[in-house]
N, C-alpha and C positions, 0 to 999 in steps of 0.2 A: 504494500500500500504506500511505504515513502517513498518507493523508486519512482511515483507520480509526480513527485512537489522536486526532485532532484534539477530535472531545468530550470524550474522559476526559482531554485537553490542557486544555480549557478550562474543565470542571469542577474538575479543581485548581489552577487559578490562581484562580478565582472565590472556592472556597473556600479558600484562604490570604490572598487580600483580606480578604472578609468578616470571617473569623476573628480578621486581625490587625487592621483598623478596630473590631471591637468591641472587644477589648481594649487600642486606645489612646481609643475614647471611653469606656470601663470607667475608665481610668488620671483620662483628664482630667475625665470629670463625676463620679467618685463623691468621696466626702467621705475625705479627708485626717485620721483622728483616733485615733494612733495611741495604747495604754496596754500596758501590761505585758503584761497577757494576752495581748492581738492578737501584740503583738513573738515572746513564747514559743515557744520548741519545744515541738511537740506529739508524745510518743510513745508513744502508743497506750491515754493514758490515765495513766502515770506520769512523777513527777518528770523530767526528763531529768538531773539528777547526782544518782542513790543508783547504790549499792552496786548493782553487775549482777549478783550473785549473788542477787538477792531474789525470791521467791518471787511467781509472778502470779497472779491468778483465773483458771479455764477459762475462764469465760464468754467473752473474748475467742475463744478458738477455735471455742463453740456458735456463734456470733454468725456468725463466718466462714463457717463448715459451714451453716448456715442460709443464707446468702447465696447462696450458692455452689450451692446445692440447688432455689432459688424462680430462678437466675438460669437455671439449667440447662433448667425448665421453661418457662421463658418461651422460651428456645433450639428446646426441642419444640414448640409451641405453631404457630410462626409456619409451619415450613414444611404442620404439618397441616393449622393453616388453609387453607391457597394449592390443597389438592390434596384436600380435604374430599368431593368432586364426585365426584371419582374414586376414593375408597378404600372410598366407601358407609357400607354399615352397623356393617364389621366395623373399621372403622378408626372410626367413632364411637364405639364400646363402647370401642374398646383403650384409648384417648386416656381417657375417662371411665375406666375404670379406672385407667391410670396416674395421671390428678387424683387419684381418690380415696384414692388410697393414700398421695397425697401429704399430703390433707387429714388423712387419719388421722395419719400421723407430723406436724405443725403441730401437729393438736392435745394431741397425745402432749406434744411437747414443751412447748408452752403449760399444760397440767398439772400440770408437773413444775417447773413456775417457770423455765424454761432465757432466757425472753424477758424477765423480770423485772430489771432493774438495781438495785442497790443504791447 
């Protein structure tokens, strides 16, 4: 019964190697040259010491939502792909529907400046 789980044994010790050999030869070959910026905390676009009561852009939230929505799609995409064969015609439409609808709201929001940074 364990000679089942013995490849998904070996596939994750492979890739815990893998993983951790590249990021000690990530450590030992990349360039060492640290400056202010690099050191900094980064959060999320502001200062890290002002006042936590100050007021933020949305756009940070558009930006998420937007992610979160093209990430979603990609999420549908893959398994339509795999079974395209078998859903035929009516699941080719659905899918092109669902893009398009997608594409419309992208470009919606492309429009309306929502992708634009300041």
């Amino acid at each position: 019964m364990l000679e089942n789980y013995l490849p998904i044994l070996i596939f994750i010790v492979v890739g815990v190697v893998v993983g951790g050999a590249m990021m000690v030869l990530g450590f030992i070959l990349g360039p060492h040259r640290p400056d202010t910026a690099k050191l900094s905390a980064y959060e999320c676009g502001f200062e890290a010491f002002e006042d936590t009561r100050m007021k933020f852009d949305v756009r940070f939230y558009l930006v998420a939502i937007l992610f979160i929505i093209f990430d979603l799609e990609i999420a549908f995409l893959f398994p339509w792909a795999i079974v395209l064969k078998d859903i035929g015609l009516f699941g080719f439409s659905a899918m092109m529907l669902f893009l398009g609808i997608l594409v419309i709201g992208f470009i919606y929001e492309w429009k309306k400046g929502a992708l634009q940074w300041e």
